[in-house]
N, C-alpha and C positions, 0 to 999 in steps of 0.2 A: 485402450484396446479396440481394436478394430472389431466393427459388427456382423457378424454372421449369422445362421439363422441353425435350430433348434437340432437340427442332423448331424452338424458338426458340434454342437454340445459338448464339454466332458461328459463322462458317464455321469457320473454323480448329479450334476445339474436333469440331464435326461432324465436318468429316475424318480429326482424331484416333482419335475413336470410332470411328469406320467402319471405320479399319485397325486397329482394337486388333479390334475385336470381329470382322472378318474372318479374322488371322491367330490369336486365340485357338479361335475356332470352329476352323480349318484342324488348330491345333496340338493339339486334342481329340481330333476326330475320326483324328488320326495317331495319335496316342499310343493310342486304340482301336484302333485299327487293329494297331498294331506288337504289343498286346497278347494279341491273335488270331494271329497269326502267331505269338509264342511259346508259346502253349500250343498249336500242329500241331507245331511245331520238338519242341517238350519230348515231344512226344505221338510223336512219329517215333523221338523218340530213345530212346526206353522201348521200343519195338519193336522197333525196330534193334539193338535193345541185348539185351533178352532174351527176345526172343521167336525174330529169325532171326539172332544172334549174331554180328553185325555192326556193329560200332558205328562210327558217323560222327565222326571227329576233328570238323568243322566244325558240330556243328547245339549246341554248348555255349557256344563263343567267340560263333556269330549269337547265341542265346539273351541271353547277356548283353550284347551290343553293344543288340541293343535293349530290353534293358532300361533303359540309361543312357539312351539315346531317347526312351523312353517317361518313365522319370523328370523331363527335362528339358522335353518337352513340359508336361507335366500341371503343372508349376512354374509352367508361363506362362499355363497355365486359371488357377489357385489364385492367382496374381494379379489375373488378368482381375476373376476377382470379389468381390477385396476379403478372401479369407481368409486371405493371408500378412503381411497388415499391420492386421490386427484388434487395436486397441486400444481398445475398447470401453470397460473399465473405466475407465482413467485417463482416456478420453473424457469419461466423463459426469463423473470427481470437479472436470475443471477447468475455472474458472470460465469460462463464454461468450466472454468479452471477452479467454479466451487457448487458446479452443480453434484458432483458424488458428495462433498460433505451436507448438502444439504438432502439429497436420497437416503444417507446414513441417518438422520436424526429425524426424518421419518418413519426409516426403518424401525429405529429406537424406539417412537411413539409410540408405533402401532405395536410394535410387539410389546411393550410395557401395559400396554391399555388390553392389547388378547390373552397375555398370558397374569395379567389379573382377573382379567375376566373369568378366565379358564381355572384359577385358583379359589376364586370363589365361589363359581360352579360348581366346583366337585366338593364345596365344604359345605354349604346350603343343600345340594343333592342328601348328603352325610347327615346331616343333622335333622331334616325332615324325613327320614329313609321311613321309621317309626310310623308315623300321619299314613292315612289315608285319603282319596278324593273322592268325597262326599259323592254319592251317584253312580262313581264308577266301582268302587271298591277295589283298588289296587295304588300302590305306594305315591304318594305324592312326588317325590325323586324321579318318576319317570320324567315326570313336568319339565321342573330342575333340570332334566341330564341334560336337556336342550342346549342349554349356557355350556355348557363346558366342549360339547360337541360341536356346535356353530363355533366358537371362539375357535377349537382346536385347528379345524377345517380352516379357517380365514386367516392361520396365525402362520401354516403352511403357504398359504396363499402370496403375505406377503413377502416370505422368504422369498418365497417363488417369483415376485416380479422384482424385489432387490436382485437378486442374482438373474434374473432375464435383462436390466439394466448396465448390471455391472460385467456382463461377458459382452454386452450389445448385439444380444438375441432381438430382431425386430420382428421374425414371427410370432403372430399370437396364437395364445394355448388355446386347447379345444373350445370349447364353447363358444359359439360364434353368436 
């Protein structure tokens, strides 16, 4: 199929896009966000800590709660644009005529590896719901949802450059 760029899209692929590059933008800009917030939190807790000798149980546990946040966000940018499924090399060594079967069983990987990931997100979530975190006092699972929300985000993602591949979309999606 001949490549064209994201305007002439079917609808359906457009739509795609539009939510990948929506909630990737969103999921960026959190995961900036949450990132700024721990270094005030780390920055509180070094003062708290030794300067007016008061240290906060809670700003360790938030500290690293959103770190896994942030980690799980920026998974689903790092999809968004093609850098988690970078095969490059073996791209170029195979021959044209079997580069879509090898896009497909990429395809297969990654979604096999997000939508377990995403599976056992949301049962880990489930199963600690019960717990709480130490400091914060509110449900352990909020932690968890991370996994299941990064994977979901990323799992869109690669639909999304399979099918930006297979229509031969050479624009790229928002996030620049």
């Amino acid at each position: 199929m001949s490549g064209y760029d994201s305007a002439r899209a079917p609808v359906p692929l457009r739509l795609v896009r539009a939510l990948d590059t929506t909630l990737s933008r969103t999921a960026l800009y959190l995961a900036a966000a949450l990132l700024a917030i721990m270094a005030a939190v780390t920055m509180w807790q070094v003062l708290a800590r030794f300067v007016f000798h008061v240290p906060q149980a809670w700003s360790e546990v938030l500290v690293r709660t959103l770190m896994i946040w942030a980690a799980f966000l920026a998974l689903a940018t790092a999809y968004h644009k093609g850098v988690m499924v970078a095969v490059d090399l073996l791209h170029r060594l195979v021959p044209p005529t079997l580069r879509s079967v090898l896009e497909f069983v990429v395809l297969l990987a990654n979604v096999s590896v997000l939508a377990t990931g995403f599976w056992y997100g949301i049962q880990m979530a489930k199963r600690v719901s019960f717990q709480t975190i130490a400091g914060l006092d509110i449900s352990i699972a909020w932690g968890y949802a991370a996994i299941p929300v990064g994977f979901a985000i990323a799992l869109l993602s690669v639909v999304r450059l399979f099918l930006d591949r297979r229509y031969g979309i050479t624009d790229p999606p928002g996030l620049r």
